[in-house]
N, C-alpha and C positions, 0 to 999 in steps of 0.2 A: 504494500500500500504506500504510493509515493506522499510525498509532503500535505499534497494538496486534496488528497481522497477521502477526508468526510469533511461534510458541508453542515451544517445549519439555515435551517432557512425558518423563518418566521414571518405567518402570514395572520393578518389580523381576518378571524371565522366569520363565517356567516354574518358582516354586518356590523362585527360587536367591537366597540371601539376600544377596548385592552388592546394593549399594542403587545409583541415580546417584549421581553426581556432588556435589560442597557447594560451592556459588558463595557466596561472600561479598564484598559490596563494602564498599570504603574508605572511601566514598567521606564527604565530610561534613568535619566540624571538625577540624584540622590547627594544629601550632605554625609559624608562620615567625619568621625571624629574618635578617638582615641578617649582613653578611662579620664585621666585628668586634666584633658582638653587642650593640651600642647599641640595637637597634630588638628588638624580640621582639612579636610580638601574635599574634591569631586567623588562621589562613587557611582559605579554603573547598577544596577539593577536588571538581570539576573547578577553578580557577580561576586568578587570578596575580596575581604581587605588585601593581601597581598595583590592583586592585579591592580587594584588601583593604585596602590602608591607603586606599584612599578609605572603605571601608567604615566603617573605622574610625575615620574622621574626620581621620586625619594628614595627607591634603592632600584639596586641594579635587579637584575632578570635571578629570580630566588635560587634556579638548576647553578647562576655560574659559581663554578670551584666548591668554596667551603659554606656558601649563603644558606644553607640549611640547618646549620647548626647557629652561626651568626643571627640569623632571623628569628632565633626563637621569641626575643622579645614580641613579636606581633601575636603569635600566637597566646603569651602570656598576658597579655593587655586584654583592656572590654571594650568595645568597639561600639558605638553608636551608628544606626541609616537612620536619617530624619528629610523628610523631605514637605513642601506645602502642595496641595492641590485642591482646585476649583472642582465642585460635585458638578461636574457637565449633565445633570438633569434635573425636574425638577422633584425634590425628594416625597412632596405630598402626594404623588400621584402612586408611589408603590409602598403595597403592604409589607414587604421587605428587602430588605437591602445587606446584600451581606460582605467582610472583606475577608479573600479568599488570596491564603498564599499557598503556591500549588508546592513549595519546600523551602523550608527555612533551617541554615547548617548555622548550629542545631538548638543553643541551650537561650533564648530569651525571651523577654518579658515586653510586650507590646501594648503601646498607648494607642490612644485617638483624640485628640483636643483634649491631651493630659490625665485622659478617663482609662486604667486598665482595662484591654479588651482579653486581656488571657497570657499565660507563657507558653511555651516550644519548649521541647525536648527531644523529638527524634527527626531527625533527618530525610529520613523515607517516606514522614506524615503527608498530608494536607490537611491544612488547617484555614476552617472558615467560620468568620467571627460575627455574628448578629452585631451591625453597626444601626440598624433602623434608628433605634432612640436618639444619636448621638451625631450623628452626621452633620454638617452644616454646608451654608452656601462656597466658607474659605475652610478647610481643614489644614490641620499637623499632625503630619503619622510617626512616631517614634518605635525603633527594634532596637532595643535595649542589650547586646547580647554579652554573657557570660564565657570566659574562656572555656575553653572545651577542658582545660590541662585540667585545669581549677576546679572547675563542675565532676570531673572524673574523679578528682582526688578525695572530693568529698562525699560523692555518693558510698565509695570505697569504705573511706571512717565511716560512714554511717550506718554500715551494713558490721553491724557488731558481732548477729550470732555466731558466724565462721566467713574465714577467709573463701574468697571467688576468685582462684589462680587463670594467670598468671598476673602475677602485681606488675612485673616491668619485663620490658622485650630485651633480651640478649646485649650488653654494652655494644656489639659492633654494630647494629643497629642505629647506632644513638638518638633512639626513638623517645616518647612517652609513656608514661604509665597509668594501667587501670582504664585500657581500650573497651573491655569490656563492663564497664560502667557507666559509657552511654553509644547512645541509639546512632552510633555516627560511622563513616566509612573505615572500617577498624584500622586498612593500611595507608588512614592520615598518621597515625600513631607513629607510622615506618611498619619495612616488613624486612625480608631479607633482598628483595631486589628493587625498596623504595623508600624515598626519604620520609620525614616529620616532618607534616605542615599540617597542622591540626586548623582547618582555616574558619573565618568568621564570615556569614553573609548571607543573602536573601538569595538565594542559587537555583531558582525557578522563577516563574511566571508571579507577580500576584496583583489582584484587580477587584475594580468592586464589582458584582454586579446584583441587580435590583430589577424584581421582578412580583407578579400578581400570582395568585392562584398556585403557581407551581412551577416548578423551572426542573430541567433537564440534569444530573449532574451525573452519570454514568449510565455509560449505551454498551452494549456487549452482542458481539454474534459467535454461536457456540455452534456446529457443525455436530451430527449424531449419524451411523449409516445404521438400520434396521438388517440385520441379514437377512431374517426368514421372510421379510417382505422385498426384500430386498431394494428398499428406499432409504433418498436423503431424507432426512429434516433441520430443521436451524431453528434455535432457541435463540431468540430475540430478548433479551435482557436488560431493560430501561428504569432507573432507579430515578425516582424525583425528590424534590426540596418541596414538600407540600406545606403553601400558608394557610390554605384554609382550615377551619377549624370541622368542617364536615368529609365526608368521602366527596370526590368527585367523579363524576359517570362521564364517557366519551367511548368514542370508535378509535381505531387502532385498524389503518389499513398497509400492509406488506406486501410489495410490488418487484419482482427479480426479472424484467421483460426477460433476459436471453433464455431462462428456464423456464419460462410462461408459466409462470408463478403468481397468480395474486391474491389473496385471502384478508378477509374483514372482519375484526373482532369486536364485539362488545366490550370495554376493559374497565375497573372504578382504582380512584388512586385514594388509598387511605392516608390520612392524616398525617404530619412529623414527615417519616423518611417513607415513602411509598413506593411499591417497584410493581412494574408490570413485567409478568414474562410470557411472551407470547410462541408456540412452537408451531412453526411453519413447513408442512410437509410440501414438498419438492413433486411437483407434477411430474408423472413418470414417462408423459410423452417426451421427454426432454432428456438430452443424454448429461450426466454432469461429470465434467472432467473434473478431477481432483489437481489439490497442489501434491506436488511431490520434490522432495530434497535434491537440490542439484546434483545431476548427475544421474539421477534417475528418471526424471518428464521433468515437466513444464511446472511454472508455478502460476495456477489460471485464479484471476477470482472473479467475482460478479458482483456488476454494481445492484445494490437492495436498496430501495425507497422507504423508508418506514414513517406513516405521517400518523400524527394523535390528534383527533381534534376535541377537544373538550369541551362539557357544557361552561358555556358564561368565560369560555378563555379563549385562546388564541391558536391558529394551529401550527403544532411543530413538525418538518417535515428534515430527519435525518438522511442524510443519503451516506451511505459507508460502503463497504467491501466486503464480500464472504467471501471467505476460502472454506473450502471442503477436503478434510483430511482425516484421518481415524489415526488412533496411536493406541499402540499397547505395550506394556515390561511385559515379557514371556518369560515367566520364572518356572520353570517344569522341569520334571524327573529327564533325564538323558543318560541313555542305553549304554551301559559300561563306564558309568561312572557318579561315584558317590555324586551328592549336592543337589543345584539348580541350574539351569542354564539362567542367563539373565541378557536378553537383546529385546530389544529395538522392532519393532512390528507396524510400518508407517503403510495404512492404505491395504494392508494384509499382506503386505510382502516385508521380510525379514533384511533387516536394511543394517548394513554397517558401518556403524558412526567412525568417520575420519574428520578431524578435526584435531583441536586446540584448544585450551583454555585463555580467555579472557580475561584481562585487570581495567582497572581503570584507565584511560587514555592520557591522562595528565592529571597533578595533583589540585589545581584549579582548573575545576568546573567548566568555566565561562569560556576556558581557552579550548573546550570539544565542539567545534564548528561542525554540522555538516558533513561537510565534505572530508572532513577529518575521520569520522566515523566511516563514509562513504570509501576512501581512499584501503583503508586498512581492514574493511569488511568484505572488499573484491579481492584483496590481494589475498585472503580467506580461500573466496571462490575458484580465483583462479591457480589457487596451489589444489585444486580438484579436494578442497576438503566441504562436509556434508554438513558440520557441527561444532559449537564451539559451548565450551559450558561455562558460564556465567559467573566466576568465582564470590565465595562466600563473604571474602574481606574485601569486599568494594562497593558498589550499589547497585541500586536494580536501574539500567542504564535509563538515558531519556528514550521518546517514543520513535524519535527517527534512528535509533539501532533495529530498534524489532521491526519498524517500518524496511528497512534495506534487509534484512534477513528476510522477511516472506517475501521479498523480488528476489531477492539472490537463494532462496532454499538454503540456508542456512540453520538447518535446526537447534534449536537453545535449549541445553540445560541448566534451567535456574534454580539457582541455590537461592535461600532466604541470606541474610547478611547474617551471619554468625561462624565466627572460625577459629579455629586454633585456641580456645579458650571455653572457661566452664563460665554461666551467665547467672547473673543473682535472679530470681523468682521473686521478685516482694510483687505484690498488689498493684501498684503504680508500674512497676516495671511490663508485667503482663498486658494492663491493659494497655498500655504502649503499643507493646509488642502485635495484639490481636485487633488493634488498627490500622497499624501498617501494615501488617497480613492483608488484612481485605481491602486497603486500598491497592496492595501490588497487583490482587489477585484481577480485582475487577478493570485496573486500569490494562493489564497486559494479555486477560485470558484469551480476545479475541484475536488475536496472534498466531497463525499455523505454525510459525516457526518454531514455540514455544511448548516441548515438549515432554517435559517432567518439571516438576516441582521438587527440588531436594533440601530438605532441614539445613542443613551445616555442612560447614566443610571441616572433616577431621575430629568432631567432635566425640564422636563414637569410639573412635579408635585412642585419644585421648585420655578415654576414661580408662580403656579395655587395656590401653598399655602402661595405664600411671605415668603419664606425661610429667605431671604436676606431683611425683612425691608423694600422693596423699594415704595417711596410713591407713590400715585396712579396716579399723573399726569404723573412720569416718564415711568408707565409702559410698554406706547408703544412704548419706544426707545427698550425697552431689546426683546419684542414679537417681532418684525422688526429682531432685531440680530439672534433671534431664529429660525426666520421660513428663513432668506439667509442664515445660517448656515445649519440648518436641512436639508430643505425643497430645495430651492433654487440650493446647490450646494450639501450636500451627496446625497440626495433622486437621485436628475440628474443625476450622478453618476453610482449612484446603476441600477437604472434603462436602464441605456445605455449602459452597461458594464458587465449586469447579468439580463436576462429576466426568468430566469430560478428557484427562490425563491424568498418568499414574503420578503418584507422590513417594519416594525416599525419603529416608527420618537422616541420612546421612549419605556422606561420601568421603572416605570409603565405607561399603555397610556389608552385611551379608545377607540384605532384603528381608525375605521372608524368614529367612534363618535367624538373625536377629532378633525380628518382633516374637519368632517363636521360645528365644532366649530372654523374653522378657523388656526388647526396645535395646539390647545392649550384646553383643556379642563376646563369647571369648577373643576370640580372634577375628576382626574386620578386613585384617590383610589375607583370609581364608581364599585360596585360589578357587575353590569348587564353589563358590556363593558370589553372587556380588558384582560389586567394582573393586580393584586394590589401585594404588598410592604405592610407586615403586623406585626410591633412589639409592642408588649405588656407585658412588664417584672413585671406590677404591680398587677395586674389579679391573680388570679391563675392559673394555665398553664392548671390543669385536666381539669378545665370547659367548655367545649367543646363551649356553647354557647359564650365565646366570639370573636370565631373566623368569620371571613368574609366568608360566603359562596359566593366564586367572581368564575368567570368564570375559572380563571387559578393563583393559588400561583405563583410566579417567586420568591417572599425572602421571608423567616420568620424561625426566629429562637432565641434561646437563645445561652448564653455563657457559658463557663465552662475550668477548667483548662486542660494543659495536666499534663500527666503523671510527678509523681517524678522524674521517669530516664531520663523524657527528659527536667525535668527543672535543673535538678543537674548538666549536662553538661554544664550551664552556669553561675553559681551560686555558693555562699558560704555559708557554714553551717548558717550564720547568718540572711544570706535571708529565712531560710526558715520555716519561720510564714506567715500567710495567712495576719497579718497586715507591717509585714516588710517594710522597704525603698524602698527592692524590687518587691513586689508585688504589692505596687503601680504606682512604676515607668511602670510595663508593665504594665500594666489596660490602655489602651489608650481609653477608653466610662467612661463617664462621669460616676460616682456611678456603674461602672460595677461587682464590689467587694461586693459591700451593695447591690443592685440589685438580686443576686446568692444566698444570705444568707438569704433574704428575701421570695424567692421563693422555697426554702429548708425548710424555718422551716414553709411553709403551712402544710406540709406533713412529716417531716422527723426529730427526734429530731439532736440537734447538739453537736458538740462531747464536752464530759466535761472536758476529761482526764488532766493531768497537765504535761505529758510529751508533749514539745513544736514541737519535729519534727514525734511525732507521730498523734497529732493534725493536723499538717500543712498536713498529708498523708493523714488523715481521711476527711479536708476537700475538697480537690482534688478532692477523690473518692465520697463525695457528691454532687457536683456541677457535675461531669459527671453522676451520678445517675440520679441529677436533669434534666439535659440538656433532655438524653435519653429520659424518661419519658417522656417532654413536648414537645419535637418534634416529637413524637412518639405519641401520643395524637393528636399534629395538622394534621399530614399528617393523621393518619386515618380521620380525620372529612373530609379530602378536597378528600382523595379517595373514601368513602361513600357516597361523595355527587356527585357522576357522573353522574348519570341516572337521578336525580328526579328533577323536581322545587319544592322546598317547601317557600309558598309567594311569587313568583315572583322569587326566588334565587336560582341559583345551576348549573347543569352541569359542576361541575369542571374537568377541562382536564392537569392540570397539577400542580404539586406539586415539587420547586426545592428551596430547604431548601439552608438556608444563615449558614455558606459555607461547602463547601468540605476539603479544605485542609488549612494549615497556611503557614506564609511567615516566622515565625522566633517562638520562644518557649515562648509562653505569651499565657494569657489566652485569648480565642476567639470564635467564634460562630460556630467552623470548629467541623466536623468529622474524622477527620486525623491531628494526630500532626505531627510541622514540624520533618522530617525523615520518616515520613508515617506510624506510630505506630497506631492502631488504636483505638480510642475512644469508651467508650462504645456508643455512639450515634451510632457508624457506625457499628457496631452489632447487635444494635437494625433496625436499615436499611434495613439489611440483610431482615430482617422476615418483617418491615411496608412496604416496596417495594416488597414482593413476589407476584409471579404471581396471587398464591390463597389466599388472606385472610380472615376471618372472623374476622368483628370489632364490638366491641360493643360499647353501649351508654347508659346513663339512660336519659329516658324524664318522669319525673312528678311521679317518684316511678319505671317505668316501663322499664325494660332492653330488649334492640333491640340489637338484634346479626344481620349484615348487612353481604351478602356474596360480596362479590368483586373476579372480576375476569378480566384477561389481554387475558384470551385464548381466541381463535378465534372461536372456538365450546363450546357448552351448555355441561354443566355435572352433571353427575346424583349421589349426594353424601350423605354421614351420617354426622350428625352434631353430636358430641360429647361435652356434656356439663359436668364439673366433679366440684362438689362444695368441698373445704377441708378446715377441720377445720387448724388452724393456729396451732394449738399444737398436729397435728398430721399426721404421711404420710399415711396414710390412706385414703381414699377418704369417705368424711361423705352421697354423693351420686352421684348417674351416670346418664345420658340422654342421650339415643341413640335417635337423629330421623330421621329415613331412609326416601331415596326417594327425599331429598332437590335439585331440579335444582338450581344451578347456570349459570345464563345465560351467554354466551359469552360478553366478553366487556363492565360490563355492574356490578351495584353494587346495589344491593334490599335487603329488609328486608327479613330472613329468619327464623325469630324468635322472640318472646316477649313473656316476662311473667312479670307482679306486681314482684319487688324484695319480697312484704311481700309473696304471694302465694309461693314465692323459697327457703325462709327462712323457710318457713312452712311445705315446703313437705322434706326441710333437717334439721330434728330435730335438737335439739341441736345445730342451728347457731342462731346468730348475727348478725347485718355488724361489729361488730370488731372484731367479732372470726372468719369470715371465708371469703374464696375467691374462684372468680368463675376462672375455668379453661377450654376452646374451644378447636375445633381446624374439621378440615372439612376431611375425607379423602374416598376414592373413592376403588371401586374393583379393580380396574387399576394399582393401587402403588400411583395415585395421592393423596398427602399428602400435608395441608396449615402447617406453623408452625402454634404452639400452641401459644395461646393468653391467657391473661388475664386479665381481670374487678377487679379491687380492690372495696370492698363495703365501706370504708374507709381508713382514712389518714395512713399512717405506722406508724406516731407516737402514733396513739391510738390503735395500733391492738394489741386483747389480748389473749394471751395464745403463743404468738412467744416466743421461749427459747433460750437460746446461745446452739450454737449446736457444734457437736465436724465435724469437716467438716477436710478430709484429702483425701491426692490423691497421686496416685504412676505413675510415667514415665517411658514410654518403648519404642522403636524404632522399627517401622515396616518401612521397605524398607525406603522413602523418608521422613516419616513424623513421628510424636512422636506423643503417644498414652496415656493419661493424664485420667486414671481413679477412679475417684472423689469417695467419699461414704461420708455420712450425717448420724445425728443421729435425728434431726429435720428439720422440711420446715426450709431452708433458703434463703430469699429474695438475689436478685442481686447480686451472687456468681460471683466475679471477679477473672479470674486468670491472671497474669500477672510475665512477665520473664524479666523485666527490659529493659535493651538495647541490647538482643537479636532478630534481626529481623525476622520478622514473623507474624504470625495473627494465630488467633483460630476459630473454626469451628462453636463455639457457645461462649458468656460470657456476664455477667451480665444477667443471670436468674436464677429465679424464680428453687429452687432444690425442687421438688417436691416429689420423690424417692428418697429410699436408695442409688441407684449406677446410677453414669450417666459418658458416654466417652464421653471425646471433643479431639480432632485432632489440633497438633500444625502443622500448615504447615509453614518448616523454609524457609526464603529468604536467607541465607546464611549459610555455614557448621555449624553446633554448634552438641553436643552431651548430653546423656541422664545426662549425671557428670554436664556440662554447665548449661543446664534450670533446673536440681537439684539446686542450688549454688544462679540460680536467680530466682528462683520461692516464687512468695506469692498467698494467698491465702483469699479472703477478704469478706465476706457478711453484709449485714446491719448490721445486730448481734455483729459484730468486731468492732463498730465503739461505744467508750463509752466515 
């Protein structure tokens, strides 16, 4: 549903001179001012105090160097928005009036011509304030707010009968404490891959509006498909702000022309909060295409009319979007092996989640544009991923994310905001809590994209593993907290509010196995149940056997830097050693630095050079080498393992690598640096997410090439094996084998040979002089990328030369034409144009041939003179 896809329209009924409703927003230039009034200047609305004094020039941009620690002052100070406005109508003509702020981050106390209208506590709320009495011709609105540091600290004291761990986040962090003591985006606190900016400000929409009889405040379309009738229908779900003090009686007509759909209901809206829900069955002369997750169809919806016309009111005529979609958790017994399976059932086809997890896009709000969203939600798509899960410590995004997710089939799994910590249960805190529930639920349910609903991130496994120390008598105060929190008030929630997707109490959980342990598992990282949570930095990353064969990945990943052009933007020549002041300042994971360099030289030597910022570039580029490789390695193992039990273990249905994107320019476990530059991890993406793969493996000498496949139909393909020595482009031998089915949906061995039998029938190899090259493709134009099995480490492979690698640019219509030539194999060919925005079509491979095109597609003008100016050129080989 693009920006502009539901409407409002309000037309004065039959005659009757009630007009709609009068929306007025706020929104725009605002006074702020600081606790003891030293500071006063402009503020924006949506926005927060950090943006404007950077706006304003009083400090620099909060990412550069060490400004996160330095700026704690702002966050420790109380902030004032005050601004004047004229009541642009006239106030005696409406029986109510109300001022409605769609979020306010987080803790304050709101006037109106000096008159408290109420305080703010959570973040996630919306909060609307009966101003009728109080309103005048000139008003003054004052938001009072209370430091977040401050407000946390003291709910904390206040909470006397037992501590609610964790008090404070890890020193290298150097975050705040007592995150979980309010209602707020928990990694403003910091996390391990983001700063503290615990911020202050009015970070949504807020306006008056003033209306008779009854006004509109949430509309929801809910999709149901009947099997044994085998019919749509669509729950139409319309909630009003009723003034009058009696029911009111009207019609309620629903018009879908493309599905020759239209139905008239008699409807009455009771008093207070009144909801209509109206279920609309789907004429069956009409065929209804479903949406389905990229990759798999099309995402189709249908424009729906829905008009109310009321006695003695006005009529309102909604026009919105249905999409039509089913979703199911398939938790069930599977033959040969203990547990449940746990997948993904969109539409009745059993669908497997590739994706990513999701953070916030920046630590200020105000700075998520659009196209900001937009930029970093295709590059989602176009890395062929289906899914991205919504993480617990951050927010429930604005409406244009879910909006570009049902265009792009991006299916969402959203967590409620709760993570890595146990949550206090008082009274005040819950009904908090079981407000923001229902407003996430009703503002987001009508979203195809949006397919489970998950409690917490980690929280489960928290308890199960004694995260927090806690001794064993006390356990059952925190299990009690956990299952009225969970259990008790979301789960109730969710389920009276959305009958329509499955709900998780956690992630990682072991579903049903869990609830059947009483809401809490022994074990949440159980491979046979569930989702698991899988990190392991000490390992080596190739070895496939140490990865979990679990029902469904939900996290696993490593870390790595970004880019120089995007750490130079905040940084001085002197930061830039990999041991710098400030390279560890941004490492927020504990040995995340030693961790990277240890997992690099399994495989890869490290650079010697004694020039200091060419060093600091080479090792950049190895830790994103590194990253690639080892997440590119685990998601083959959990895509190959879809179809089979091996021991008891397997059926993996999903694969959603830790993370997607970053929150500020520091090193981290993301695919996308902050500004959406892409990583070589998310190039490698591109190809370990294709529909068609071929993955390999060695077990016990013996190399299995597995075909994996997303298509919905069987295909009849040649596997192409190509072995080449390292000191030469030549291919030292070839394997056609015709006729390999790949089954539909589905991932089997296609192949095996003794590596010593492969070594033997291609003379003159090694495993350190040579490598295996795949790749699957079909008489049809169906073509996998090209894959490859290293037979050892890079750093012992012999006969690689320094090769002379150069490339010339040219402009065809929209895009630049970047054609490469080699004078030897060069491993992980990187090209890279600095801080010109864009992405390439292919980078960091494997240069096998003399000449190869790659496609720069720019996101912004730039010219053939530009990406000359900033173009480098990089491969293993370059790094000395």
């Amino acid at each position: 549903m693009g920006r502009a896809a539901v409407l409002l329209l309000l037309v004065a009924a039959g005659g009757v001179a009630a007009g709609g409703p009068e929306v007025h927003s706020l929104r725009g230039v605002w006074r702020l001012g600081n606790g003891n009034g030293s500071l006063s200047l402009r503020g924006e609305v949506p926005g927060c105090v950090h943006t404007a004094l950077h706006r304003r020039g009083l400090i620099q941009d909060p990412y550069n160097r060490f400004n996160d620690v330095m700026y704690r002052w702002i966050s420790l100070d109380n902030w004032t928005y005050s601004r004047t406005f004229k009541t642009p109508f006239d106030v005696r003509k409406w029986q109510k009036v109300n001022l409605v702020f769609e979020g306010v981050d987080t803790v304050a106390h709101i006037l109106l011509n000096n008159v408290t209208l109420g305080r703010t506590n959570n973040m996630f709320n919306r909060y609307s304030f009966d101003i009728t009495s109080m309103i005048k011709e000139v008003n003054f609105i004052q938001v009072h707010f209370m430091s977040a540091i401050s407000y946390a600290a003291e709910q904390s004291r206040c909470h006397k009968a037992y501590s609610v761990p964790p008090a404070c986040p890890p020193p290298v962090q150097k975050g705040e404490c007592h995150a979980n003591f309010i209602r707020k985006e928990q990694c403003s606190f910091s996390w391990d891959w983001g700063p503290s900016f615990p911020t202050q400000g009015i970070w949504k929409d807020v306006r008056i509006e003033a209306y008779n009889h009854y006004h509109l405040i949430y509309f929801s379309l809910t999709p149901f498909f009947e099997r044994r009738a085998q019919q749509w229908s669509l729950e139409i779900e319309s909630i009003f702000n009723v003034a009058d003090t009696k029911p009111i009686a009207g019609l309620a007509t629903v018009n879908i022309p493309k599905l020759q759909t239209q139905q008239t209901y008699s409807v009455k809206l009771q008093p207070g909060e009144g909801s209509i829900v109206l279920l609309v069955n789907i004429s069956k002369n009409s065929t209804v295409e479903a949406w389905w997750p990229n990759g798999h169809g099309k995402q189709i919806g249908y424009n729906v009319t829905t008009t109310f016309i009321m006695e003695g009111g006005y009529q309102i005529e909604k026009i919105s979007k249905a999409y039509f979609r089913t979703v199911e958790l398939v938790q069930e017994p599977i033959p040969g092996s203990p547990g449940l399976s746990f997948y993904f059932r969109i539409n009745g086809q059993p669908i497997f989640m590739k994706g990513s997890n999701w953070i916030p896009a920046d630590s200020f709000q105000d700075r998520v544009t659009y196209d900001t969203l937009w930029q970093l939600l295709k590059s989602a798509a176009d890395a062929n991923m289906n899914a991205l899960r919504i993480w617990g410590g951050g927010i429930y995004e604005q409406d244009d994310f879910y909006d570009i997710c049902d265009e792009l089939g991006i299916m969402i799994w959203q967590d409620f905001m709760f993570a890595c910590a146990l949550y206090p249960t008082d009274q005040d805190y819950l009904e908090s809590v079981r407000a923001e529930v229902s407003h996430q639920i009703r503002r987001l349910k009508s979203h195809p994209s949006v397919v489970l609903w998950s409690g917490n991130n980690e929280n489960e496994a928290a308890i199960a593993s004694n995260w927090f120390s806690i001794p064993h008598a006390d356990r059952e105060v925190y299990i009690k907290d956990y299952v009225m929190l969970y259990v008790k008030n979301i789960r109730e929630i969710v389920l009276a509010e959305d009958r329509s997707r499955p709900f998780v109490v956690s992630s990682p959980t072991n579903g049903l196995e869990s609830i059947k342990e009483g809401w809490l598992s022994k074990n949440p990282y159980d491979t046979h149940y569930g989702d698991t949570h899988f990190y392991d930095y000490s390992s080596d990353c190739w070895n496939w056997l140490m990865y979990p064969r679990t029902r469904f990945a939900s996290e696993y990943g490593f870390q790595s830097w970004p880019s120089f052009s995007t750490l130079e933007k905040v940084s001085s020549r002197e930061d830039w050693s990999y041991t710098s002041n400030f390279s560890l300042h941004r490492q927020h994971h504990e040995n995340g630095n030693d961790q990277m360099l240890q997992q690099i030289g399994y495989h890869f030597k490290l650079p010697q050079t004694t020039d200091p910022i060419k060093k600091f570039k080479d090792m950049i580029y190895l830790t994103q080498v590194m990253q690639a490789q080892c997440v590119k390695t685990e998601t083959e193992f959990y895509r190959s393992s879809r179809s089979e039990i091996i021991k008891g273990e397997g059926h993996t249905m999903g694969a959603l690598y830790w993370q997607l994107n970053d929150i500020w320019q520091a090193p981290s476990w993301s695919s996308l640096e902050y500004g959406g530059k892409w990583k070589l991890l998310h190039y490698f993406a591109q190809n370990f997410f294709a529909p068609l793969l071929p993955v390999a493996y060695e077990d016990n000498g013996v190399l299995h090439i597995y075909g994996v496949s997303d298509f919905h139909t069987d295909h009849k393909l040649t596997l192409k094996v190509i072995v080449n020595s390292w000191s030469s482009l030549e291919p030292v031998c070839t394997l056609a084998k015709d006729g390999v089915t790949v089954k539909a949906q589905s991932a089997f061995s296609i192949y095996k040979e003794p590596i010593n039998a492969l070594l033997e029938r291609c003379r003159n190899c090694t495993r350190k002089s040579c490598v295996v090259s795949f790749y699957l493709v079909g008489e049809d134009g169906i073509q996998s990328p090209i894959n490859h099995h290293f037979l050892s480490s890079l750093k012992d492979a012999v006969g690689l030369e320094k090769t002379q690698l150069s490339a010339t640019v040219s402009q065809q219509d929209d895009v630049y034409i970047f054609d490469l030539q080699t004078t030897a194999i060069a491993p992980f060919v990187t090209l890279d144009v600095g801080s010109i925005k864009g992405r390439f079509s292919d980078n960091g491979f494997l240069m096998m041939e003399k000449k190869k095109v790659v496609i720069f597609y720019p996101w912004e003008p730039t010219s053939v003179e530009e990406l000359e100016k900033s173009f480098t050129l990089t491969s293993l080989m370059d790094v000395a």
